[in-house]
C-alpha positions as CSV (number, residue, x, y, z in Angstrom):
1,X,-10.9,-72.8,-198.8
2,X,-10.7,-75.7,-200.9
3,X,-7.6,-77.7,-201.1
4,X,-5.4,-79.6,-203.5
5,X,-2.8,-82.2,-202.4
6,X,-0.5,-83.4,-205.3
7,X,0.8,-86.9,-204.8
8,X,4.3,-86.8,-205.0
9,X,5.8,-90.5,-205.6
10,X,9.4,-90.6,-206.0
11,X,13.1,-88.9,-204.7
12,X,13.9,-85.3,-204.7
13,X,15.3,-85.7,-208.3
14,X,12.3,-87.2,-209.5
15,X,10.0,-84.7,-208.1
16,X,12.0,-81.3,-207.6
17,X,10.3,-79.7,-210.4
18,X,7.1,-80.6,-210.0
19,X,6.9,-79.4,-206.5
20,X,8.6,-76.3,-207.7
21,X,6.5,-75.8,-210.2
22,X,3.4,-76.1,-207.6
23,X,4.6,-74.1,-205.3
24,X,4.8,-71.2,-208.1
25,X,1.5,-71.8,-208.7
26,X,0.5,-71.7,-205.1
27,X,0.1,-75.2,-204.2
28,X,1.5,-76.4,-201.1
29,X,0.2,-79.4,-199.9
30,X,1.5,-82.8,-200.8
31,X,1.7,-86.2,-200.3
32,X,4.9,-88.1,-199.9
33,X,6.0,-92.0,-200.1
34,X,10.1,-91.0,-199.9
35,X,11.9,-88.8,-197.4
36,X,12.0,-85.5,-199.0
37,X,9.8,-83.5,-196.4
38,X,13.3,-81.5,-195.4
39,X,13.4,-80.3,-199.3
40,X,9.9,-79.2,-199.4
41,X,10.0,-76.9,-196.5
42,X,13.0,-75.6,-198.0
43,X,10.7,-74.5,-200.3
44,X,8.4,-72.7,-198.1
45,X,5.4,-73.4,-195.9
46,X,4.1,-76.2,-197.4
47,X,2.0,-78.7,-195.2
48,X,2.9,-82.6,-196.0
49,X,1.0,-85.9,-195.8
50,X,2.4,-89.1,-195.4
51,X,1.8,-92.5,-194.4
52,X,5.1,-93.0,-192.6
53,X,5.6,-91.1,-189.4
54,X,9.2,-91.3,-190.2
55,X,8.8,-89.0,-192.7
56,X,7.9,-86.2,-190.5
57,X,4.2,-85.2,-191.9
58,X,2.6,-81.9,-191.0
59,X,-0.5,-84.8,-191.2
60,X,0.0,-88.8,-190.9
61,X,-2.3,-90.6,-192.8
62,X,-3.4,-94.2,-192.0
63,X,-5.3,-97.1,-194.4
64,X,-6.9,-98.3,-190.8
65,X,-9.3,-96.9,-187.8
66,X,-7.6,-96.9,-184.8
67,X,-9.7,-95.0,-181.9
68,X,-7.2,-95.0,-179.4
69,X,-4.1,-93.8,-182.1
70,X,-7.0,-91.1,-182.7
71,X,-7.1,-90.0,-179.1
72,X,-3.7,-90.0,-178.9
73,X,-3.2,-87.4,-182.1
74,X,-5.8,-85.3,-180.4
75,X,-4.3,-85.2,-177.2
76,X,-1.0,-84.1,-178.8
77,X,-2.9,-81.7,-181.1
78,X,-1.5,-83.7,-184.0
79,X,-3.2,-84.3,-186.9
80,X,-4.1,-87.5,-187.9
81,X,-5.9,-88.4,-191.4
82,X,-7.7,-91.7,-193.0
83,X,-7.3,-92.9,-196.5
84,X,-10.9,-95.1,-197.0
85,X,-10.8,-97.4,-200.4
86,X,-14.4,-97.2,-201.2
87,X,-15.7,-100.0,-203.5
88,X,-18.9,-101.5,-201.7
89,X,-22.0,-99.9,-199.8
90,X,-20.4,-100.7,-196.5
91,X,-16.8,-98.3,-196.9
92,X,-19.3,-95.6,-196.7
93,X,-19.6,-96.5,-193.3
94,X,-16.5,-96.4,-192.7
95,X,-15.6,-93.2,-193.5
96,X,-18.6,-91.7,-191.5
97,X,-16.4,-93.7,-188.8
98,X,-13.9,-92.1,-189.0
99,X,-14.9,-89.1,-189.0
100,X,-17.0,-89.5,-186.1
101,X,-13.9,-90.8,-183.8
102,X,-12.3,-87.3,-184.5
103,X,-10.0,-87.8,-187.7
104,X,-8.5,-84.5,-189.0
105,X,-8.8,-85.8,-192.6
106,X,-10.4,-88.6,-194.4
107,X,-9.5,-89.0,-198.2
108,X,-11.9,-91.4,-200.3
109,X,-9.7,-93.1,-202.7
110,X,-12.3,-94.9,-205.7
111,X,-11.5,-97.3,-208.7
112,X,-14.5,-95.7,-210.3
113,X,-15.7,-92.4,-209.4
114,X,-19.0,-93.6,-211.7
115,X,-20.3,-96.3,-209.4
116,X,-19.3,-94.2,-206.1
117,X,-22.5,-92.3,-204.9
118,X,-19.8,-89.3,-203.2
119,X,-23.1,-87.3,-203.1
120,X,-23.8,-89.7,-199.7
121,X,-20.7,-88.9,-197.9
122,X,-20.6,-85.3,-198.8
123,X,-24.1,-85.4,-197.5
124,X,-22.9,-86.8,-194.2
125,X,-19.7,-84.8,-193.4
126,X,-20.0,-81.7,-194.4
127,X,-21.4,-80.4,-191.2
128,X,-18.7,-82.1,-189.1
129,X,-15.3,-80.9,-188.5
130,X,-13.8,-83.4,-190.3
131,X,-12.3,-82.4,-193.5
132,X,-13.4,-84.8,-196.8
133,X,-11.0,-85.2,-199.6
134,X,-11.1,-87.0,-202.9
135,X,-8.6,-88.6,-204.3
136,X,-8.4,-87.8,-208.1
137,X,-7.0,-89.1,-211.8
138,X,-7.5,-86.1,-213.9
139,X,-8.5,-82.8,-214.0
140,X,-11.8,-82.8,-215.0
141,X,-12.2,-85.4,-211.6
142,X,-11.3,-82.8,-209.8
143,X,-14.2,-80.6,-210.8
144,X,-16.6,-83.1,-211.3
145,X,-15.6,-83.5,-207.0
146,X,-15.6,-79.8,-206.5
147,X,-19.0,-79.1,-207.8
148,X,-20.7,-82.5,-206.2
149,X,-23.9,-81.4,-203.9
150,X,-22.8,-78.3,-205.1
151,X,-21.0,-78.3,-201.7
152,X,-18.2,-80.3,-203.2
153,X,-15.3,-82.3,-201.4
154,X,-12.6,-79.9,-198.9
155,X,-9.8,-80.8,-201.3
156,X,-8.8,-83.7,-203.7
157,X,-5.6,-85.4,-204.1
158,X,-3.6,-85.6,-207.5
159,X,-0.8,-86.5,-209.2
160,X,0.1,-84.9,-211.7
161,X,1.3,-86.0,-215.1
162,X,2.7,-82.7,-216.6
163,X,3.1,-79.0,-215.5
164,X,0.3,-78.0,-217.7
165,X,-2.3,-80.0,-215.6
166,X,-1.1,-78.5,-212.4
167,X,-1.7,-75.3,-213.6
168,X,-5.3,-76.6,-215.0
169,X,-6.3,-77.6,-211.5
170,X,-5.1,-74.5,-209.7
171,X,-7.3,-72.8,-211.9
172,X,-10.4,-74.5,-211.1
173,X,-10.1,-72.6,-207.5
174,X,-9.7,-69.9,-208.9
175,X,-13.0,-69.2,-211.0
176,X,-15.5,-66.4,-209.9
177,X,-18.2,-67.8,-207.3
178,X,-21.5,-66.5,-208.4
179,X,-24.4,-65.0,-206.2
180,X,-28.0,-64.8,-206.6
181,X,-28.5,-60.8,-205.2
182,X,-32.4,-59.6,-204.2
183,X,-33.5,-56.3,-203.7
184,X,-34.9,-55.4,-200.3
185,X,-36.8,-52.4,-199.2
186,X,-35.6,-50.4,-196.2
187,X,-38.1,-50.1,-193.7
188,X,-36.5,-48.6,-190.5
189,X,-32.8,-46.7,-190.3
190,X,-32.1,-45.9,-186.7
191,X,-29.3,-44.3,-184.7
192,X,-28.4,-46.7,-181.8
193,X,-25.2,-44.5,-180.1
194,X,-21.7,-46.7,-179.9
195,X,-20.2,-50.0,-180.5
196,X,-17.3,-51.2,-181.9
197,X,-17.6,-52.1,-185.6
198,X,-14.9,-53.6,-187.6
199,X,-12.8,-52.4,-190.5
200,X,-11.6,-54.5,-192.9
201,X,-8.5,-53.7,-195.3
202,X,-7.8,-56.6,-198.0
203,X,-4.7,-57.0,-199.9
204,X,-6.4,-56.1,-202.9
205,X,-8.2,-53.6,-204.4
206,X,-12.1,-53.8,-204.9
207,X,-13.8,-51.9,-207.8
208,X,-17.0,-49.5,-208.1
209,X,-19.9,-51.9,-207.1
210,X,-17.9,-54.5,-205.2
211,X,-18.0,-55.2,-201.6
212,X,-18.3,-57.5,-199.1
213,X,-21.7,-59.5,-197.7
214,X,-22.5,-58.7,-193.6
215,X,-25.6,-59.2,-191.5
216,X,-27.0,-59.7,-188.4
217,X,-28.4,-62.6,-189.7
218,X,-26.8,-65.7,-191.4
219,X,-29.8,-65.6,-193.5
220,X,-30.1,-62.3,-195.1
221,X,-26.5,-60.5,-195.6
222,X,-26.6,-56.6,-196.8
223,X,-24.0,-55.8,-199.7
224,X,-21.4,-53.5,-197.7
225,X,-19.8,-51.3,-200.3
226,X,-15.9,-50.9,-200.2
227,X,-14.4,-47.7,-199.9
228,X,-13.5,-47.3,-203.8
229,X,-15.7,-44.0,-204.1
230,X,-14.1,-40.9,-203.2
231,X,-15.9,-38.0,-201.1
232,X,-15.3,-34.7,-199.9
233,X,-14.2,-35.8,-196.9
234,X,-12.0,-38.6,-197.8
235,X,-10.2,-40.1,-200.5
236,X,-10.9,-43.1,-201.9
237,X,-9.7,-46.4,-199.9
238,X,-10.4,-48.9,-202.6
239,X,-8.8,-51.9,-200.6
240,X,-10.9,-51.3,-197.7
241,X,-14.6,-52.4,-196.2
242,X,-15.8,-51.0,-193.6
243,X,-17.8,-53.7,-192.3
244,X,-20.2,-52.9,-189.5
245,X,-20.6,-54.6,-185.7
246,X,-18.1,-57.0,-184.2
247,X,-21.3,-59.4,-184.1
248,X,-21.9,-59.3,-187.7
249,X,-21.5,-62.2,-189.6
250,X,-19.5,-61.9,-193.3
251,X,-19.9,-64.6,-196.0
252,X,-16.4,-66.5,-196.5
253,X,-15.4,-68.1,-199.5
254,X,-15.9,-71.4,-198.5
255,X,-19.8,-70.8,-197.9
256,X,-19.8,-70.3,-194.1
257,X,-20.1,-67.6,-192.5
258,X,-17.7,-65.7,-189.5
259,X,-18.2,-63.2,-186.9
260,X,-16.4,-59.7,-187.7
261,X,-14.7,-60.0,-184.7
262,X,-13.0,-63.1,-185.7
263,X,-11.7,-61.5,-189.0
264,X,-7.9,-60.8,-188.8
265,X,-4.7,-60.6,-190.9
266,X,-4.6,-63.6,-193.2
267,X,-8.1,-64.3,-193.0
268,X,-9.8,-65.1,-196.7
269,X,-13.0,-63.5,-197.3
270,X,-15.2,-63.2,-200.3
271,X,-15.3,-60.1,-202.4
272,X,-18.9,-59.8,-204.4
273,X,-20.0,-57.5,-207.3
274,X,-23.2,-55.9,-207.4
275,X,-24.0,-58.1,-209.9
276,X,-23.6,-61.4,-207.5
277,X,-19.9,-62.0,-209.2
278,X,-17.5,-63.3,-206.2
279,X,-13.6,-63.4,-205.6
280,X,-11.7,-64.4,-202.8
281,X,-9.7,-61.7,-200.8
282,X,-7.0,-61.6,-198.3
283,X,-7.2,-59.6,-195.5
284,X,-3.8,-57.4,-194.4
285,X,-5.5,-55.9,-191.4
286,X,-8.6,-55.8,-189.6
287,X,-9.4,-52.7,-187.2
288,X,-12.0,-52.6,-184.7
289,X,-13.0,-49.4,-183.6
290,X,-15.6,-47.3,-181.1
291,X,-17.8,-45.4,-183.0
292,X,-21.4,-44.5,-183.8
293,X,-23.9,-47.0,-185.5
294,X,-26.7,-47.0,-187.5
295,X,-29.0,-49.9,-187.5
296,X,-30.2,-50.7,-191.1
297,X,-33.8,-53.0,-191.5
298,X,-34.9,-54.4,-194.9
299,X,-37.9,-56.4,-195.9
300,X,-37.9,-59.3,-198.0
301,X,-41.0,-61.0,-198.3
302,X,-42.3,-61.6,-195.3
303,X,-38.6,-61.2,-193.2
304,X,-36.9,-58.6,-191.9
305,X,-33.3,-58.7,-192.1
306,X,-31.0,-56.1,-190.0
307,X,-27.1,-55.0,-190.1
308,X,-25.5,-52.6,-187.8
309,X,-22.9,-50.1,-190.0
310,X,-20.6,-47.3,-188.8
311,X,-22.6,-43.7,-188.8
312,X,-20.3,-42.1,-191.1
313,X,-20.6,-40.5,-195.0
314,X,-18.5,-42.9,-196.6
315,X,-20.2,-46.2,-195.8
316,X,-22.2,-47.1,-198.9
317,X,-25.3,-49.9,-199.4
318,X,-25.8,-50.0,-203.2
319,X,-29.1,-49.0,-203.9
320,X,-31.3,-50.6,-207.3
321,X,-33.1,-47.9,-208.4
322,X,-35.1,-48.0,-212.6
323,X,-32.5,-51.5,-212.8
324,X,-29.7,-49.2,-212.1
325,X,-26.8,-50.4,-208.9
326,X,-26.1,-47.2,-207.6
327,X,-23.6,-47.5,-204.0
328,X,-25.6,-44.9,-201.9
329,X,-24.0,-43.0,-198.4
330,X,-25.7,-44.3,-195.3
331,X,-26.5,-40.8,-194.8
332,X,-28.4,-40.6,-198.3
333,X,-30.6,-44.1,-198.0
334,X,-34.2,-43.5,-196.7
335,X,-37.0,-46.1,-195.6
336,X,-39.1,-47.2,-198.8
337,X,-35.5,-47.4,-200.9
338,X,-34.1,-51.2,-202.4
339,X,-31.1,-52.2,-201.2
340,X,-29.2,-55.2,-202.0
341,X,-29.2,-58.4,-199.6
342,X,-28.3,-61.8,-200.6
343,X,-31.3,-63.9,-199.1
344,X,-31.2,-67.4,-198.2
345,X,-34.3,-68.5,-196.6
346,X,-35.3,-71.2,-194.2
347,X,-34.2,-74.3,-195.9
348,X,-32.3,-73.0,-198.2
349,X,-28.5,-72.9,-199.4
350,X,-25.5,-71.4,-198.7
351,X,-23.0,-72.4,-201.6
352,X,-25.9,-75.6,-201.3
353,X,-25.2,-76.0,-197.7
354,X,-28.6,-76.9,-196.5
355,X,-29.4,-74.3,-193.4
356,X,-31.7,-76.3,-191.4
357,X,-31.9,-75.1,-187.9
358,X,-34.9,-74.1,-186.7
359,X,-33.3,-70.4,-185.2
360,X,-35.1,-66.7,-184.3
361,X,-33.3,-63.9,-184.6
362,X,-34.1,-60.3,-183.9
């Protein structure tokens, strides 16, 4: 999930309300120059960054590359961050550096955003571990960073003028992800006996046509229907997914994509509307569970894409049938019907992510 670290420069009295003020909105993360890390925890979990060890950061943050100080973070399982001043070609460089000797963090601090080609290092980090963040004078920086590559930086760092443009960036995370959804035509269901599938309950409540997106293949994800429709042998469950195999992957909010086993309480994953509308979702529980599956094959094109889902009435696919979304039973879906899959093919994008592995799977 993307992050936002305000800049807070000055003493507790200077900055009580501000950080207050974030925290309501559900910000957490800041950056400090004075010692008021004890009055920010006092706050609740927040996670602080500092360029003073003294000042007891959740992450220290240092103006210079030192390898060894690095290696000694890592060793300690501390993390360590790097704020890069780009102004020439060459600071590029050394922010790829960085990340390359192992730091947690590396924040890219710009006089002019305008003259900056960020397109470069988003192009080069964001399939390492290293975490890229921007630092930021206004708002509409902030999205202009988000939506870069359309991959966009991990997280910016702000400081804020007024309460009102706190609550303007908070909101920028929180508009609707959209999807591009394909129909794809069935062409085997299959009973394949046991395995243990997962099921996911969120802490909210999904609607008629939402679900979540699971496959056997990063490439092709089926829509998974939630269990918002009631039957005659259950009521409805309209917080819950029940997703398929432990091996599955799900599409998270950030892009990526997790196995199902992996998925637990606290775990962020992305609710999506048949019509390709996405939300992010906390999860309260995850259960994982022997019973019967069903393997599920659609065609697109000229690829087959596969999901394993629990055997049972109330698992739903949603069906497009005369341009109508209709959430169909497992038990009702036959070979020749179009089912909903959101497709990304070789070369493609997830969330612009370029997928460029070369990778077979059956």
């Amino acid at each position: 999930m993307k992050q936002i670290v305000l800049h807070l420069d000055g003493d507790w009295n200077a900055v009580r309300e501000t950080a207050i003020n974030a925290m309501t909105s559900g910000i957490n993360n800041f950056l400090i120059e004075k010692d008021i890390s004890d009055k920010l925890r006092e706050l609740g979990n927040v996670v602080i960054y500092s360029f003073s060890e003294d000042l007891k950061p959740d992450v220290v943050i240092d103006k210079s590359i030192d390898k060894q100080k690095i290696e000694e973070y890592s060793k300690k399982s501390e993390s360590i961050g790097h704020w890069i001043t780009v102004k020439v070609k060459k600071d590029e460089e050394v922010a790829i550096n960085a990340a390359d000797l192992g730091s947690n963090v590396v924040i890219i601090s710009a006089t002019d955003w305008k003259i900056i080609p960020m397109e470069n290092i988003i192009a080069d980090l964001h399939k390492k571990d290293t975490q890229l963040y921007a630092e930021v004078k206004n708002v509409e920086e902030a999205r202009v960073m988000f939506e870069t590559l359309e991959i966009g930086v991990d997280g910016v760092v702000f400081q804020p003028k007024t309460d009102e443009e706190i609550s303007q960036i908070k909101k920028l995370l929180r508009e609707e992800i959209e999807l591009k959804l394909t129909p794809a035509k069935i062409v085997k269901i299959k009973e394949v006996g046991s395995g243990d599938r997962v099921c996911i309950d969120t802490c909210s409540l999904l609607s008629v046509g939402e679900g979540m997106l699971i496959g056997s293949q990063s490439m092709g994800l089926f829509l998974i229907h939630s269990e918002s429709i009631p039957s005659e042998f259950a009521d409805p469950r309209p917080f819950r997914v029940n997703a398929g195999a432990v091996h599955a992957y799900i599409l998270l909010p950030n892009g990526k994509t997790q196995y199902l086993s992996e998925i637990e309480a606290g775990s962020e994953v992305l609710i999506v509307s048949n019509k390709g509308e996405g939300r992010t979702a906390t999860v309260g529980r995850s259960k994982i569970e022997k019973r019967p599956l069903l393997l599920i094959e659609a065609q697109i094109k000229d690829t087959i894409l596969k999901t394993l889902v629990q055997n049972a009435e109330t698992i739903r696919l949603v069906k497009r049938e005369n341009n109508e979304d209709i959430p169909t039973s497992v038990s009702e879906l036959k070979e020749g019907d179009d089912i909903l899959v959101y497709y990304v093919p070789k070369g493609g994008r997830h969330f612009g992510k370029p997928v460029d592995e070369t990778i077979l799977e059956k």
